[in-house]
N, C-alpha and C positions, 0 to 999 in steps of 0.2 A: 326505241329509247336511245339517247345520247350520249356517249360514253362518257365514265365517271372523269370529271377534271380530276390533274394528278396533284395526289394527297403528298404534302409535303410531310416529309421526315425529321421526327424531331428527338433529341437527346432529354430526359428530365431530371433536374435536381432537386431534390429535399432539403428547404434549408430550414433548420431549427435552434433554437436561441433556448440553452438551459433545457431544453429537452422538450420545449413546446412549438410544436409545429409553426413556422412565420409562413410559410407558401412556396411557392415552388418557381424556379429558375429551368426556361425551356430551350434551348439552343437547336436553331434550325441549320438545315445544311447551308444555306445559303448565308448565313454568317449572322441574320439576324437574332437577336436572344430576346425572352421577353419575361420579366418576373411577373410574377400575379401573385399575391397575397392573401393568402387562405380569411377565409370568413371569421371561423372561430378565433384570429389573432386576431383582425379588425378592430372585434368588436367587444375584444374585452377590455373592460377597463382597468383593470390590476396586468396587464400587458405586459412583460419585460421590453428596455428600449433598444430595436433596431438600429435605429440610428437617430438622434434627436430629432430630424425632420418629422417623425413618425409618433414621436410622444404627443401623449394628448392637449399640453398646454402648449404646445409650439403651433403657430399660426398657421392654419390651412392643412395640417395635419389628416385630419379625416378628406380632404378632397385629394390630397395628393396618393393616400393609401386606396383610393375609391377605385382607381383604373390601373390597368398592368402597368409596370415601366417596358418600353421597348428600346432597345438601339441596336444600334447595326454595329459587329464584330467586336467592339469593345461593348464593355459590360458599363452597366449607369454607376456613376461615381461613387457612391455607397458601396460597392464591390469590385470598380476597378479596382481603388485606392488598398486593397486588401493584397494587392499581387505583386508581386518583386518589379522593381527596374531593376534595367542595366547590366551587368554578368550577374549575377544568379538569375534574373530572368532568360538568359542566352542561354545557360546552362542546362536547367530544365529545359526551356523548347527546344533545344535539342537533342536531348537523349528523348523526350516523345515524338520526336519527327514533324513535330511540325510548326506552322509561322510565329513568329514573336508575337504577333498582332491575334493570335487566337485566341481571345481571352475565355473564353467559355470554356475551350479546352482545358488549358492552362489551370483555373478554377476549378474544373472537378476533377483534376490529379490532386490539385492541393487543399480541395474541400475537406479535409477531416483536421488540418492542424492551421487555420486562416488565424490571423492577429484576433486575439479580443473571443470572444464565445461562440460567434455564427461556425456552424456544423453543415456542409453540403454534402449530401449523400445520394451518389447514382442510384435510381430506381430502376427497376423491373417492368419493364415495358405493359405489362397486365395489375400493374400498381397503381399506375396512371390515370386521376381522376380524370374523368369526359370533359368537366369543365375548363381541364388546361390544355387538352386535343382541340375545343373547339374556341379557345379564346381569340385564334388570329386564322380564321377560317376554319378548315379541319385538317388535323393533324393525327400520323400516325406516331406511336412510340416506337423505338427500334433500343437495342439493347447496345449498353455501353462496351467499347471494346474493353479486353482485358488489359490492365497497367500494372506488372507485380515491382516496377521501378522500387528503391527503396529511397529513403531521405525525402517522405513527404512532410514539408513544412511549408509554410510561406512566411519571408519576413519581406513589410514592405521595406521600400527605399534601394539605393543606388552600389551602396558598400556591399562585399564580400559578407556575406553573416551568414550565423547556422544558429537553429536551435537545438541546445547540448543538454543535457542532462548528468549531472556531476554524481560520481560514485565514487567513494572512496577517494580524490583528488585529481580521478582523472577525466577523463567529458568523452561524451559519447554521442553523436547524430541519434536523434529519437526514431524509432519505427514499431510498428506492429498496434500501434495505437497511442502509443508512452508521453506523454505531453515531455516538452524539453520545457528546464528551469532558469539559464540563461541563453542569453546570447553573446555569440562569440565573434568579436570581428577579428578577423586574420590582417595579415601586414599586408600595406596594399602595393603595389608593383610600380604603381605611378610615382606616388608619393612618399618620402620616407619616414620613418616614426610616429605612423598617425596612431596605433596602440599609446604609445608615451605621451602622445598631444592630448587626445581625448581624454586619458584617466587622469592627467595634470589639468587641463580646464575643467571638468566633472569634477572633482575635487577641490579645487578654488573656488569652482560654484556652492557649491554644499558649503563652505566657510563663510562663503558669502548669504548664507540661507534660503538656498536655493533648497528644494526638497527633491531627492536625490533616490535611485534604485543604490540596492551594496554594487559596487564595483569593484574589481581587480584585474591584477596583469597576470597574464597565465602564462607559460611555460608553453611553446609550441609541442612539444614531445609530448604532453599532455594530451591532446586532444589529438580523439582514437577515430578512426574509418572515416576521415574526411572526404570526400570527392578528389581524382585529381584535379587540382588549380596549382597554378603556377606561383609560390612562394618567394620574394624574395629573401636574405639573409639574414633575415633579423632574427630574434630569439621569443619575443613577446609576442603574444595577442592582447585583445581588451574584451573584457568580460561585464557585461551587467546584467543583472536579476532580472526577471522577465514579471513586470510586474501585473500583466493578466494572466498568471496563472499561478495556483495556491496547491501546493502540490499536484496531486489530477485533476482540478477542480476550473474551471477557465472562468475568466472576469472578462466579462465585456467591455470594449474601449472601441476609439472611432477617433480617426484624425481629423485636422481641421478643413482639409479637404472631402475630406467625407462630408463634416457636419454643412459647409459651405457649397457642396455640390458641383464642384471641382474638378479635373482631371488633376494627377498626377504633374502633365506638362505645366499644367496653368500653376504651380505652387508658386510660382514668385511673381507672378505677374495682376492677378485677378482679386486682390484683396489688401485689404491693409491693415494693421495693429489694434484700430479705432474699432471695426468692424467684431476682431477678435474678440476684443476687450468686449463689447456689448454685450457677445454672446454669452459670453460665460459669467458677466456681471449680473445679467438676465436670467438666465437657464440656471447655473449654477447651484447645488443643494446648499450651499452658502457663497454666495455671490460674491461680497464682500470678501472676505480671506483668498479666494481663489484670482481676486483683480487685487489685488496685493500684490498675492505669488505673483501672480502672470505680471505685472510691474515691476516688480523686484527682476526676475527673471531678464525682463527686455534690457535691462542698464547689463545685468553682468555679462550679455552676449554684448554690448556694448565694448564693453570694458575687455572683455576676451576677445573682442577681434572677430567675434563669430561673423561672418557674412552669410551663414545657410539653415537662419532659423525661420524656414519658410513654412507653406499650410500644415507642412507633412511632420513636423516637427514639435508639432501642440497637440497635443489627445486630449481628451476626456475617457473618465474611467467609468464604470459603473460597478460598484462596487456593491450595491444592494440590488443590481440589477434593473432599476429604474432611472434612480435619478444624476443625472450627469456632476464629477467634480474634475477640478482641473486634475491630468496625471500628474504623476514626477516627471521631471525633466529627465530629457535622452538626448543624445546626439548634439550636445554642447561641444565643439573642437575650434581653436586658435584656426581660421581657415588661412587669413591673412600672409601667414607663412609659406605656404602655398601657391599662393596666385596674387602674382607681379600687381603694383600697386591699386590692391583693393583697398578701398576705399568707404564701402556703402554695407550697410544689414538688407537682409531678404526684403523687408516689404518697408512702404511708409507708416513711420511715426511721427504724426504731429506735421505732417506735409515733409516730411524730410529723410533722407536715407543716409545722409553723411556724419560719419561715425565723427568727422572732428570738427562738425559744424554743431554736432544735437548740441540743448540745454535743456535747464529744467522745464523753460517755457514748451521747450516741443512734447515734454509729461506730461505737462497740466493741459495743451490744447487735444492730445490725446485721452484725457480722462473728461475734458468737456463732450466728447466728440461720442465717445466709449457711455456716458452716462453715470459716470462716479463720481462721487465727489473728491474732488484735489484734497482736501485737508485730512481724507481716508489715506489717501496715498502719498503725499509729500513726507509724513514722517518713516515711511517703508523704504523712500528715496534715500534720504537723511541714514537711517539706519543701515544700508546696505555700502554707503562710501565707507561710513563709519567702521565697519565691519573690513572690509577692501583695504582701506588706509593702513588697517590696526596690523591685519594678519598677514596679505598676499607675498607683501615684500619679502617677509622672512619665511611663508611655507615653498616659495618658487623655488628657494635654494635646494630643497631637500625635492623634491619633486622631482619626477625621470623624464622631464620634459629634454631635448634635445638642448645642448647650451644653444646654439645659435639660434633657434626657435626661440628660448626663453629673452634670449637679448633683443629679439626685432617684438614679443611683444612688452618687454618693457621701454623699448622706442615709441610702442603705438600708447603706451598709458602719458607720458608725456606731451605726445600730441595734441590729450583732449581739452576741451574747453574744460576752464578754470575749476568747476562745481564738480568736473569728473576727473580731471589730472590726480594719477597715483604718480607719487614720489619715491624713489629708491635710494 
């Protein structure tokens, strides 16, 4: 007889959505990882949604669900997009000892607290269905090593952030299962008063009816068993509500990257506003009001100077756990102040990226393009100057915005074309 070829070694994960099994996530030694999606999630039709690709009225849905996802070292965009960049991703891979690039690892230290509802839980080697041993040839199960690390969460994105959980007024890193209720960004070392920037633009966006998580500026001494990081002098953090989760209860959410099938890297490059706007015009459990918001939305990061409202920065929520709406807005900040003269927003609207070239026309060829109709959205346009003109100039004065932030962006409202010029 021939001796047995060597059976490759494989790590398994449990991933379950609201308490109902989706399938299982298998990471090989070799870096490759492979989902397979359990039967009985398949093929039921009251389903909770994975991620929109997966719902049943999304096109090619049952062919995409039909065969495992496979990739090599990073994880398919539906679950990269779930995992920090940039220092807090440096942070974790290194206190687990190992590469930035290990996504699977990475995943199942932070599979019990991921953005939105999805639950990964290390299996038990003799748990492990035959059908996910022999999916990519045969495989054996081996047992996960032990990680008693504390401060498991994952937030995705690029900033310092923790999910805290507030008692009494003070905040605390979640552990031992505790879901955290905001999030907290710490002052960042690069930059100065990005706490003051964001909770002053997140706040002029809400005036501007934008739909908004609570916000506040927190008190650094507040916030209890942080990780060491390096601090700069400042006294403030910035705090928003975490709005997939209802005390211990998790709501499922998915950025636009996710829904778009994305990397992480490709957020600014591989999509445009048009493309957004369809989806949620389309998809949407009310299409119409959420291509409003999402219009409404695109002027005041206009208008705020935002340059970093790219895929990572749009969710959908699921709120009944099926059907996708647009979330609140997050991560609205005056970036302009920032980085020497920017000029442009994250993706193209209307074929155009220049914040003091847009006009209405670049709306309305974006709502041709999106599938809305203009006379839906031109009075939401109309409405949101209106709103801007009445209130901004005199809520900026009282605002903890930095003065000389607040004066280069009232340099940039002057700038814009005639239909978008705020006045001070």
């Amino acid at each position: 007889m021939s001796a047995p070829e060597n059976i490759d070694e494989i790590s398994v994960l449990k991933l379950t959505l609201h308490n109902r099994l989706v399938g299982y996530l298998a990471g090989f030694q070799n870096g490759r990882n492979v989902l397979s999606f359990a039967d009985e999630f398949k093929h039921a039709p009251s389903r909770p949604t994975f991620s929109l690709i997966t719902h049943p009225s999304f096109p090619n849905s049952k062919k995409l669900m039909s065969k495992p996802w496979a990739k090599s070292m990073r994880l398919h965009p539906v679950l990269s997009n779930l995992l920090p960049e940039g220092a807090l991703r440096e942070l974790i891979s290194q206190g687990l000892k190992t590469h930035i690039d290990n996504e699977f690892q990475i995943f199942s230290y932070l599979g019990q607290d991921l953005p939105g509802a999805l639950v990964a839980t290390p299996m038990e080697p003799e748990d492990v269905p035959e059908s996910v041993l022999t999916t990519h040839g045969q495989a054996k199960a081996i047992k996960f090593e032990d990680n008693d690390r504390e401060n498991k969460f994952s937030l995705a994105g690029i900033q310092m952030k923790f999910s805290m959980k507030e008692k009494g007024g003070r905040y605390n890193l979640t552990k031992n299962g505790e879901l955290g209720d905001w999030i907290i960004k710490t002052p960042s070392t690069k930059h100065k008063h990005v706490p003051l920037n964001e909770y002053t633009a997140m706040h002029l966006a809400a005036l501007a009816g934008v739909d908004i998580p609570d916000i506040k500026l927190i008190e650094i001494n507040k916030l209890d068993n942080l990780p060491q990081i390096n601090l700069p002098d400042e006294k403030l953090a910035f705090a928003i509500k975490r709005f997939d989760r209802e005390g211990n209860t998790r709501i499922h959410m998915e950025d636009f990257a996710q829904v778009l099938v994305k990397y992480p890297h490709e957020k600014y490059k591989s999509a445009n506003y048009e493309q957004v706007g369809k989806v949620i015009y389309d998809f949407s459990g009310d299409g119409l009001a959420d291509a409003q918001q999402f219009a409404r939305r695109l002027l005041v990061n206009i208008l705020l100077a935002n340059g970093d409202a790219h895929l990572k920065n749009w969710s959908l929520l699921y709120q009944d756990q099926v059907t996708p709406r647009l979330s609140p807005a997050y991560d609205i900040v005056t970036t302009s102040v920032y980085i020497d003269d920017e000029k442009e927003y994250a993706l193209n609207l209307g074929k155009m990226k220049k914040w003091y070239s847009v006009t209405e026309a670049n709306f309305q060829y974006w709502a041709d393009k999106s599938g809305i109709p203009w006379r839906a959205i031109r009075p939401h346009i109309d409405d949101t100057m209106d709103k801007v003109r009445t209130l901004w100039p005199e809520a900026l004065k009282d605002l903890p915005m930095d003065n000389e932030h607040k004066g280069k962006l009232k340099d940039h409202w002057l700038k814009l074309q005639s239909a978008f010029k705020i006045k001070t």
